[in-house]
C-alpha positions as CSV (number, residue, x, y, z in Angstrom):
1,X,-21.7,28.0,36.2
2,X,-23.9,27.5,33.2
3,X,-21.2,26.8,30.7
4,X,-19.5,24.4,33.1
5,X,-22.7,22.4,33.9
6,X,-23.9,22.1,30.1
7,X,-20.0,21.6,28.8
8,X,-19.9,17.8,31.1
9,X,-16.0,18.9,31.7
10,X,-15.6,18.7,27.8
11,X,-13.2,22.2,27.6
12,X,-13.4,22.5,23.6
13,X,-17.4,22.6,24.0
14,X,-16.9,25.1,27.1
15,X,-14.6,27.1,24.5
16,X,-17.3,26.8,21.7
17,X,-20.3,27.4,23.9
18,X,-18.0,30.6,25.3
19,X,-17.9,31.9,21.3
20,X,-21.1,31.2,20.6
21,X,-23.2,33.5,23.6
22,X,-19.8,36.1,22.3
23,X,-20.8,36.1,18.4
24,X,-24.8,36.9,19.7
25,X,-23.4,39.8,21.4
26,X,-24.4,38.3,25.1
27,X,-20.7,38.9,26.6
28,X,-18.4,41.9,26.1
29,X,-14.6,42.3,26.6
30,X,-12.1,40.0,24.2
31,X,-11.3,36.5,24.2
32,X,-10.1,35.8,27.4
33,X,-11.5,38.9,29.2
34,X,-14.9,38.2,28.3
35,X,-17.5,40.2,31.1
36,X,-21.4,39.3,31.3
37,X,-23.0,42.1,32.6
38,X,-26.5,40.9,32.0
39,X,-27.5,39.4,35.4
40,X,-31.4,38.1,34.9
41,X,-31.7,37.6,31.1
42,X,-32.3,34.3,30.1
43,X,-29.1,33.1,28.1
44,X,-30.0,29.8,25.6
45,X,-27.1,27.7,26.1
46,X,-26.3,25.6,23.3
47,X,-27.5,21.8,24.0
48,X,-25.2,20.0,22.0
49,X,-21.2,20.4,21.1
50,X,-22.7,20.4,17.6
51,X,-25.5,22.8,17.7
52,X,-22.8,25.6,19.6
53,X,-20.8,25.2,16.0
54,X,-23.9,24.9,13.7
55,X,-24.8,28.1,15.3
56,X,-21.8,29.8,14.9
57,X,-21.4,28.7,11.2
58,X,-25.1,29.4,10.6
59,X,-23.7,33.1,11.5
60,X,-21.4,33.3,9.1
61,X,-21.4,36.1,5.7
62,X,-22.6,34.0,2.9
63,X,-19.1,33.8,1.2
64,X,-17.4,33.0,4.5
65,X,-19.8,30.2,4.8
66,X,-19.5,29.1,1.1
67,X,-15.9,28.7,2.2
68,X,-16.0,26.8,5.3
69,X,-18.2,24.4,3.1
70,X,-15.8,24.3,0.8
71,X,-12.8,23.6,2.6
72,X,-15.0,20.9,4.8
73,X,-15.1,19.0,1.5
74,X,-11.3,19.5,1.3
75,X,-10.4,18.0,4.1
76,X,-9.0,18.6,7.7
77,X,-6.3,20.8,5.5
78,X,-6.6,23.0,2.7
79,X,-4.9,25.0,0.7
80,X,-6.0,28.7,-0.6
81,X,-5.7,28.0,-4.1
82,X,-7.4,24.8,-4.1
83,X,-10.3,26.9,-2.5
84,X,-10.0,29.2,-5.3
85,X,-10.5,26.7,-8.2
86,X,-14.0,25.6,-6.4
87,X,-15.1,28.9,-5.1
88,X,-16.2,32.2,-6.8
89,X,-14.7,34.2,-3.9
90,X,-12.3,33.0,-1.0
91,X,-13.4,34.4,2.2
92,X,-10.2,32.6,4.9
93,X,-10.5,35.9,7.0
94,X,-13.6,35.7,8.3
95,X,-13.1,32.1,9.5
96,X,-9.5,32.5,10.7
97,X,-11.1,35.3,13.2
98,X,-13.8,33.2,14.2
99,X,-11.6,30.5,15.6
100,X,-12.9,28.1,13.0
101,X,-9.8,27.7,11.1
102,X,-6.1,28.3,11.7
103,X,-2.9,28.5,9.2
104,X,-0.7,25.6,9.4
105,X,2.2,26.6,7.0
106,X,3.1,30.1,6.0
107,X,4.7,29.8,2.5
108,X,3.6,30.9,-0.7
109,X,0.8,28.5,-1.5
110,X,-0.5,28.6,2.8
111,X,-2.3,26.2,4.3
112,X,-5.4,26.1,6.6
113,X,-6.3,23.7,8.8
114,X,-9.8,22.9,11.0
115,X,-9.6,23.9,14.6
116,X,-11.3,21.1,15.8
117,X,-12.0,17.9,13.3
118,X,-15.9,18.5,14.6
119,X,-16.2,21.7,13.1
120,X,-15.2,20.1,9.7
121,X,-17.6,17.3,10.4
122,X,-20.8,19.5,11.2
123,X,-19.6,22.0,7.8
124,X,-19.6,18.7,6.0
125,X,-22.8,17.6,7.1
126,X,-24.9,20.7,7.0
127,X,-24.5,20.9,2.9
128,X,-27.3,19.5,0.8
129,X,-26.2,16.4,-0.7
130,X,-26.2,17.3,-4.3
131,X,-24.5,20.5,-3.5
132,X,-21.7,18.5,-1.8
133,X,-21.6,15.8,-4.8
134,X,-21.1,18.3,-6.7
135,X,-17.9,20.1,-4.8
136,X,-16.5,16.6,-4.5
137,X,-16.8,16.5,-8.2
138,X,-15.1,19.5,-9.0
139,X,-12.8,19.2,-6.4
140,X,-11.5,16.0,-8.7
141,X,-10.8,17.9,-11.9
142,X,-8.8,20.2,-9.7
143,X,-6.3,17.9,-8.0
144,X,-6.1,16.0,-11.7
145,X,-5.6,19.2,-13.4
146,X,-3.2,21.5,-11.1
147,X,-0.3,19.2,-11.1
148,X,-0.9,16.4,-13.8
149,X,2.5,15.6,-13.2
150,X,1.1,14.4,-9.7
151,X,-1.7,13.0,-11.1
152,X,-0.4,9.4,-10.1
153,X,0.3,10.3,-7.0
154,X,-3.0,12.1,-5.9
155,X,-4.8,9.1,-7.7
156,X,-6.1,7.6,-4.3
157,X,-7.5,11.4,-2.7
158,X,-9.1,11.6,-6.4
159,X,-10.9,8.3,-6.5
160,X,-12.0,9.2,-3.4
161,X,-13.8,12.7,-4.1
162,X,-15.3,10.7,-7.0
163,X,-16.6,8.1,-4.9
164,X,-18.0,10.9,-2.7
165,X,-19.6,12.4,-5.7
166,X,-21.1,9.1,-7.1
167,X,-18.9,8.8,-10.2
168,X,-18.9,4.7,-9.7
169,X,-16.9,4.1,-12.6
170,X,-14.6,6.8,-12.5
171,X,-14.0,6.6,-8.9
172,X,-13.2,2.7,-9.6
173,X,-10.7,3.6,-12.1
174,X,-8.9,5.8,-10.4
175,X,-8.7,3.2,-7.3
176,X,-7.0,1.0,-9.5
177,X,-4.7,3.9,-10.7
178,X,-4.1,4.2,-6.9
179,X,-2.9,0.9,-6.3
180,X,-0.8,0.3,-9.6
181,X,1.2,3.6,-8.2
182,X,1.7,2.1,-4.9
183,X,2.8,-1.4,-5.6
184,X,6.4,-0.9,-5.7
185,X,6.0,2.1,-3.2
186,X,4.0,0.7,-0.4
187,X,1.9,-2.8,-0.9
188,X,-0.6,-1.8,1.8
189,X,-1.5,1.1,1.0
190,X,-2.2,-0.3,-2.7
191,X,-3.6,-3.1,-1.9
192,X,-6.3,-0.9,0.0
193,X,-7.1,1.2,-3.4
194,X,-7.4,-2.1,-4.8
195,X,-9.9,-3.5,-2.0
196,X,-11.6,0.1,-2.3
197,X,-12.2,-0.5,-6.3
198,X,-14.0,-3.7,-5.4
199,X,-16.1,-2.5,-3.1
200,X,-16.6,0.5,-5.6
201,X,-17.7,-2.3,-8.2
202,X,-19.9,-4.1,-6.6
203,X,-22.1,-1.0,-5.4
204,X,-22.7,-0.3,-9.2
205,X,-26.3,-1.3,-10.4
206,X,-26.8,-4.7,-12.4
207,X,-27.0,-2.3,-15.7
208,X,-24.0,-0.7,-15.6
209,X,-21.2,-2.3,-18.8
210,X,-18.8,-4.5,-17.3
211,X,-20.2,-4.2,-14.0
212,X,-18.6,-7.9,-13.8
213,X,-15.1,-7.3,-15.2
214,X,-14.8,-4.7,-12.8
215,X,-15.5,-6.7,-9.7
216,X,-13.3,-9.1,-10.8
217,X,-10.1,-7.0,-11.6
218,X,-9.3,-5.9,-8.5
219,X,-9.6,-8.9,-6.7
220,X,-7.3,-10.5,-9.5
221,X,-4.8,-8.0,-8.3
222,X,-5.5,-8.8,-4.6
223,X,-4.7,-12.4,-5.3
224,X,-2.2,-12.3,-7.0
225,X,-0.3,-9.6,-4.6
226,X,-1.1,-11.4,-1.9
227,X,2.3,-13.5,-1.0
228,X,3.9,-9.6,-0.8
229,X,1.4,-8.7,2.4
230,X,3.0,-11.0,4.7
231,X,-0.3,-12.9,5.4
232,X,-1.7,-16.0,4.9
233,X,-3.6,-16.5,1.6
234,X,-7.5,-15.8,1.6
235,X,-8.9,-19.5,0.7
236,X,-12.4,-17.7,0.5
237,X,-10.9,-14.5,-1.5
238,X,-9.7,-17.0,-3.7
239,X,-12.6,-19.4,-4.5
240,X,-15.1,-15.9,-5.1
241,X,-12.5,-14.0,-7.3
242,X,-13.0,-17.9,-9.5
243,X,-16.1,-17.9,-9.6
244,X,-16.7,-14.5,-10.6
245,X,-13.8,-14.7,-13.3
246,X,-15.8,-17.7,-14.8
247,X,-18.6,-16.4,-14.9
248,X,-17.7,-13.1,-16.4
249,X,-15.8,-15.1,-18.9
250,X,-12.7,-13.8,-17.6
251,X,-9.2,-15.9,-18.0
252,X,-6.8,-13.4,-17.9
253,X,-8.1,-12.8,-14.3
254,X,-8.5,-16.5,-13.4
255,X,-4.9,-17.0,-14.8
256,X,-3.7,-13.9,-12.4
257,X,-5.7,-15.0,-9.2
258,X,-4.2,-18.6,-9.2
259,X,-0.7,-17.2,-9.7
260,X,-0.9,-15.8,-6.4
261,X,-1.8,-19.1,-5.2
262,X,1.1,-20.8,-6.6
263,X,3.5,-17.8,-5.2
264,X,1.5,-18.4,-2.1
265,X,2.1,-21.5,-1.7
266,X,5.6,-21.6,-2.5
267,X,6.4,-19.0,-0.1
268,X,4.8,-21.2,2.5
269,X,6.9,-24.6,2.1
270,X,4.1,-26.3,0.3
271,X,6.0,-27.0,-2.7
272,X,4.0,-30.1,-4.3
273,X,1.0,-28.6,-3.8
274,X,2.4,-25.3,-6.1
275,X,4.0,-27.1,-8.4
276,X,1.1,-28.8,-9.7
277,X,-1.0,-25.7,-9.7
278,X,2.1,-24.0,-11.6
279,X,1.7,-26.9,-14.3
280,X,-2.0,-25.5,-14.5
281,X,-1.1,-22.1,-14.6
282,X,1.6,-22.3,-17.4
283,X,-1.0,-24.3,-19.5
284,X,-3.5,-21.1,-18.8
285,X,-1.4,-18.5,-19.5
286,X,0.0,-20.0,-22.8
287,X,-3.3,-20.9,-24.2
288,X,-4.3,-17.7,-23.8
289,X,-1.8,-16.2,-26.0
290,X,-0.2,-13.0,-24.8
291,X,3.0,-12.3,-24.9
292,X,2.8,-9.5,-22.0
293,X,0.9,-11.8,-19.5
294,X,3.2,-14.8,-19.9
295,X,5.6,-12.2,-19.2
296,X,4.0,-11.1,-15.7
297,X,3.1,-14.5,-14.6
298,X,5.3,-17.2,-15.8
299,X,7.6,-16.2,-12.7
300,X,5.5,-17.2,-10.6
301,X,5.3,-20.3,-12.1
302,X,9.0,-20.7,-12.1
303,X,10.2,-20.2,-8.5
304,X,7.9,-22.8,-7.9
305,X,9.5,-25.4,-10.1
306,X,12.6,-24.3,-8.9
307,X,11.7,-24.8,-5.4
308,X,10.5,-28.3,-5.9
309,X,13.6,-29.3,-8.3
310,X,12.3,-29.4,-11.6
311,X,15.3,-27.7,-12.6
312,X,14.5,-28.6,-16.8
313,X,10.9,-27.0,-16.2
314,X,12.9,-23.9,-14.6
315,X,15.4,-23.5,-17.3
316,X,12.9,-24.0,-20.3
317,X,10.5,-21.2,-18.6
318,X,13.2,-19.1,-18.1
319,X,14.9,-18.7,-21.1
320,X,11.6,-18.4,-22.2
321,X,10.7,-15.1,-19.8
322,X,14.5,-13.8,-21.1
323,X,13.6,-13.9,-24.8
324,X,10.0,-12.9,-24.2
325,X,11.7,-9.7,-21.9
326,X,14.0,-9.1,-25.3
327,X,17.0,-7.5,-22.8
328,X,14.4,-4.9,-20.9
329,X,14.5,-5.1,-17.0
330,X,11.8,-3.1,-17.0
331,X,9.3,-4.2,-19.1
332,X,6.2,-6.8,-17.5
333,X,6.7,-5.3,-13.9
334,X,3.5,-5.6,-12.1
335,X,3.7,-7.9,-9.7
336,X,7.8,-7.6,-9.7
337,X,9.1,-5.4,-10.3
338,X,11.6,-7.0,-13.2
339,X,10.7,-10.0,-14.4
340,X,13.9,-10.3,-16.5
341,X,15.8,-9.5,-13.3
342,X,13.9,-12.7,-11.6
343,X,14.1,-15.2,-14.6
344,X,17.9,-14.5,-14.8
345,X,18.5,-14.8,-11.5
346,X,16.5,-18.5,-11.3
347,X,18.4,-19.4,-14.8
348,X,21.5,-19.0,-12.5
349,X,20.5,-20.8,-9.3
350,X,19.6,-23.7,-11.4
351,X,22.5,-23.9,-13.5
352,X,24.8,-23.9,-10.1
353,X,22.2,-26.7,-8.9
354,X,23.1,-28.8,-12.5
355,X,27.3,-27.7,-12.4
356,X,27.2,-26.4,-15.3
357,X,30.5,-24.5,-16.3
358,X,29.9,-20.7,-16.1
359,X,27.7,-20.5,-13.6
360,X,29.2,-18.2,-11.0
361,X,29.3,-15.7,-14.1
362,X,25.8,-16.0,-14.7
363,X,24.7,-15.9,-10.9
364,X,27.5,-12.4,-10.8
365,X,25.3,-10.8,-13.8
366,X,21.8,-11.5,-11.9
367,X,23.2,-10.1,-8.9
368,X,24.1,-7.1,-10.7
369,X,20.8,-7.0,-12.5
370,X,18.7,-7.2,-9.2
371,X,20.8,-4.6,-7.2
372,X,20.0,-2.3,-10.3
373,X,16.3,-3.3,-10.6
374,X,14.4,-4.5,-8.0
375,X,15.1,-2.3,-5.1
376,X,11.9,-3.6,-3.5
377,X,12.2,-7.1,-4.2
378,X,16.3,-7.6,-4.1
379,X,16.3,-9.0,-0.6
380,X,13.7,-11.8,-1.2
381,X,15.6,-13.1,-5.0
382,X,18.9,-12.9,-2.7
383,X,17.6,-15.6,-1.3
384,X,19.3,-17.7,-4.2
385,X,22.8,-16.6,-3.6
386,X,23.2,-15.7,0.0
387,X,21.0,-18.8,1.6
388,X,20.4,-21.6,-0.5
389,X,24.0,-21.1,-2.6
390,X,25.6,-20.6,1.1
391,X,23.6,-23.5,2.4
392,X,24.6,-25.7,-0.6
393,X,28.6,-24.9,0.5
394,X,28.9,-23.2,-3.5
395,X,29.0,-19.8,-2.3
396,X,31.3,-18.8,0.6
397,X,29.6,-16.4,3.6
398,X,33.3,-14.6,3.4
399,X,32.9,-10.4,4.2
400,X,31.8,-9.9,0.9
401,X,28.7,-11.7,1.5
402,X,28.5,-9.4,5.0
403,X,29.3,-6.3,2.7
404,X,26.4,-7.2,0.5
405,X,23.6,-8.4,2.9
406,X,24.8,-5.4,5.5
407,X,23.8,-3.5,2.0
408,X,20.5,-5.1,1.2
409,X,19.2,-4.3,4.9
410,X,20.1,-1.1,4.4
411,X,18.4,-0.3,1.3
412,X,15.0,-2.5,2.9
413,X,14.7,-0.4,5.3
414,X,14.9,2.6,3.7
415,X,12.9,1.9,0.6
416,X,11.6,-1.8,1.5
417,X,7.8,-3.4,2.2
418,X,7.5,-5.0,5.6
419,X,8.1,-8.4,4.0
420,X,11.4,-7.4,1.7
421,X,12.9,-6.0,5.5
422,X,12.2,-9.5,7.3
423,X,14.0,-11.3,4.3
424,X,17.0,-8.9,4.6
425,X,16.8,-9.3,8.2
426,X,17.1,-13.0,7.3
427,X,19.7,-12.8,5.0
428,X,22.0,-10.8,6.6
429,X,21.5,-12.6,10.4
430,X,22.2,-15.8,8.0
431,X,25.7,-15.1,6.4
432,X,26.8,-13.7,10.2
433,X,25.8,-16.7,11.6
434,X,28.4,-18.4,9.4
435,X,31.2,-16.3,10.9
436,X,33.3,-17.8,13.9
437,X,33.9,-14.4,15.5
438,X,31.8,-12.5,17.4
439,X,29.3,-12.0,14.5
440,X,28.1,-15.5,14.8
441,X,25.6,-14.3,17.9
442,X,24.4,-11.4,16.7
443,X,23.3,-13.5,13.6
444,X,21.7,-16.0,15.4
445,X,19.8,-13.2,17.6
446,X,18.5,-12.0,14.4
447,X,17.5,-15.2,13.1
448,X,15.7,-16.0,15.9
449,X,13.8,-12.5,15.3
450,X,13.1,-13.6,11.9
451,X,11.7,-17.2,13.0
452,X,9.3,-15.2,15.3
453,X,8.5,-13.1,12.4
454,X,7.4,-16.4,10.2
455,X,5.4,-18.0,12.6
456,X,3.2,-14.8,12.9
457,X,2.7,-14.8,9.0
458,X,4.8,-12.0,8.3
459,X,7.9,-13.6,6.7
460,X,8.4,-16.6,4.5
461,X,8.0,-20.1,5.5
462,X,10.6,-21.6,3.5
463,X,13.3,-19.8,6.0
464,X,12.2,-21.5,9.1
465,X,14.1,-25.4,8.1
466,X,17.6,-23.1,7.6
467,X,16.8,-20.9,10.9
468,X,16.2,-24.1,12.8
469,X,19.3,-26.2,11.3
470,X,21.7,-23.5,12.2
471,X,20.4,-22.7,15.6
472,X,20.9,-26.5,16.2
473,X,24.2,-26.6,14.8
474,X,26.2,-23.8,15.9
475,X,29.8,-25.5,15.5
476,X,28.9,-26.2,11.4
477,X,30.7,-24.1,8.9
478,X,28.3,-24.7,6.6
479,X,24.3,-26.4,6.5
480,X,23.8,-29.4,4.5
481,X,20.3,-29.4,2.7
């Protein structure tokens, strides 16, 4: 009646109080038979969930504790040779019979898991701070040096422990490592490392070297990432990463923090308004002189001239981007993930827009080359070929267009960022809607999904005029823009 009263109808504290009067010897039996005999003794019942499992930790064999606090610095799972590398003996026995643990997988390298995400909390807590900086520190160099080959792909947990342990600078670079990995592998995620990094920086004291470069990069990265996060683009974000780049002297970063404005703004119809700044921004990036950045951001700069007609300014950046790229689809991919993909593609859309001979040839080959290259990015640069080409009545929505788009949502939504699966989704409800069989509905239901998807910010503007002409003209083989 005790137990019930002081456990509030919480039945993992009326399990831990239970263990708790057990491990003092107060009850006797086994779990589950568990007998008091001691009618008139006073019993102390643990107050708190907390104090039942501080006392049954405080308990514990010294090495068996050394563990726990070892494994609470882990995390909610653990492995036994990660506990190894951080402590001098590995005591999982002792806590697997205590209830405080339990094994999750049974392979050659097993796993542990927390009972109860509390227990891990109180472990966690209970350790002096330096001792605990001081795991987290170690525990770094362990994930970095038992699979270097993973290195990349631990970088976020690693920042983390650094963080933890107070290494500012390390921590921060090891955010950013975080989010370069996960840009082409999921945008979120890496945009959080890169959030994470600035919040890193801007904890460092006024002393530390390049305190302000550091505060700046990651915002850069933020900015200029931002048209692939499907939301509107941070005005505010956008003025402080400027001022902070000027201040710090910084024009690689001012040059990469308006790109995303320009992108930005493209993406969201306002075409003038980009290509002005993308007149700005191709001044910036050329006066600063490298090769590589021109490289990364002149696309940006070029879908925007596109967009707005200035097909001589598209062509002259293009070709420029081609030479610069010297035949490698690879090379320059940051914030796509080929820019020689992309500038070939834009050379081909504006040679169709001009008629000049060769063009479907040239519009084939960037096809080819952004199937191959950009499996994130391929459904938004299809945009070229299988809407505005289709739109324009100089490419046909015949089944090989079906074949292809039917494709491109495949590969989205296995491999694609939320934004890359709405423009597939747009594409591929687009060339159905052109079909006069029973296709031409389904297309138009998905189009109408996508237009819902634009007007709440998670697909591109610049779809909604096309969405709206063909859902108003239904008996039209083709749209006029």
């Amino acid at each position: 009646g005790r137990i019930a009263e002081r456990a509030s109808g919480n039945p993992f504290f009326a399990e831990e109080i239970v263990r708790d009067i057990a491990d003092r010897g107060v009850l006797r039996g086994e779990r589950g038979r568990y007998v008091y005999d001691g009618e008139g003794t006073d019993v102390e019942v643990p107050a708190t969930l907390q104090a039942a499992i501080a006392s049954r930790i405080d308990r514990l064999p010294a090495d068996a504790k050394a563990a726990l606090n070892t494994a609470a610095v882990v995390g909610l799972r653990f492995d036994e040779g990660l506990l190894a590398a951080l402590a001098d003996r590995v005591a999982v026995e002792p806590l697997l019979k205590a209830e405080l643990i339990d094994q999750v997988t049974f392979t050659r390298r097993a796993e542990y898991a927390f009972r109860h995400p509390l227990i891990r909390s109180v472990a966690y807590r209970s350790q002096l701070t330096t001792a605990r900086a001081g795991l987290h520190r170690r525990l770094a160099s362990a994930l970095e040096e038992r699979d270097p080959e993973l290195a990349d792909e631990h970088s976020a947990l690693i920042a983390e422990h650094l963080e933890a342990a107070g290494d500012l600078v390390e921590a921060f670079r090891w955010h950013m490592r975080a989010g370069d990995w996960h840009t082409f592998r999921d945008i979120n995620a890496g945009r959080l490392s890169w959030e994470r990094a600035s919040r890193v920086a801007d904890r460092m004291p006024a002393s530390q070297p390049g305190r302000e470069a550091m505060r700046v990069e990651p915002r850069a990265v933020l900015c200029a990432s931002a048209f692939r996060a499907g939301t509107s683009f941070d005005e505010a974000a956008y003025e402080e990463t400027c001022r902070l780049a000027e201040a710090a002297g910084d024009q690689v970063s001012l040059a990469m923090t308006m790109s995303g404005r320009v992108t930005s703004f493209t993406f969201g119809g306002r075409f003038v308004e980009s290509s002005l700044l993308a007149t700005e921004l191709v001044d910036s990036v050329q006066a600063i002189g490298k090769p590589e950045l021109e490289l990364l951001l002149l696309p940006c700069a070029i879908i925007s001239k596109l967009a707005v007609g200035d097909l001589g300014e598209c062509l002259r950046l293009t070709q420029h981007v081609i030479d610069l790229a010297d035949g490698d689809a690879r090379t320059g991919g940051l914030l796509t993930e080929s820019p020689l993909s992309l500038a070939l593609m834009f050379r081909a859309t504006a040679r169709m827009c001009q008629g000049t001979p060769g063009w479907r040839d040239d519009l084939a080959e960037a096809s080819k080359m952004v199937r191959e290259h950009m499996a994130i990015g391929s459904a938004i640069l299809m945009y070229w070929k299988y809407a505005f080409a289709i739109s324009a009545g100089a490419v046909l929505p015949d089944s090989a267009a079906v074949q292809e788009t039917t494709e491109l949502l495949e590969l989205a939504q296995q491999r694609g960022d939320d934004l890359s699966l709405e423009c597939a989704r747009f594409l591929y409800g687009f060339v159905l809607a052109q079909q006069t069989n029973q296709d031409r509905s389904r297309g138009l239901d998905l189009l109408a999904g996508v237009r819902e998807a634009v007007t709440a910010q998670r697909s591109l503007m610049v779809y909604l005029p096309l969405i709206d002409r063909k859902s108003t003209r239904l008996n039209s083989s083709h749209i006029t823009i």
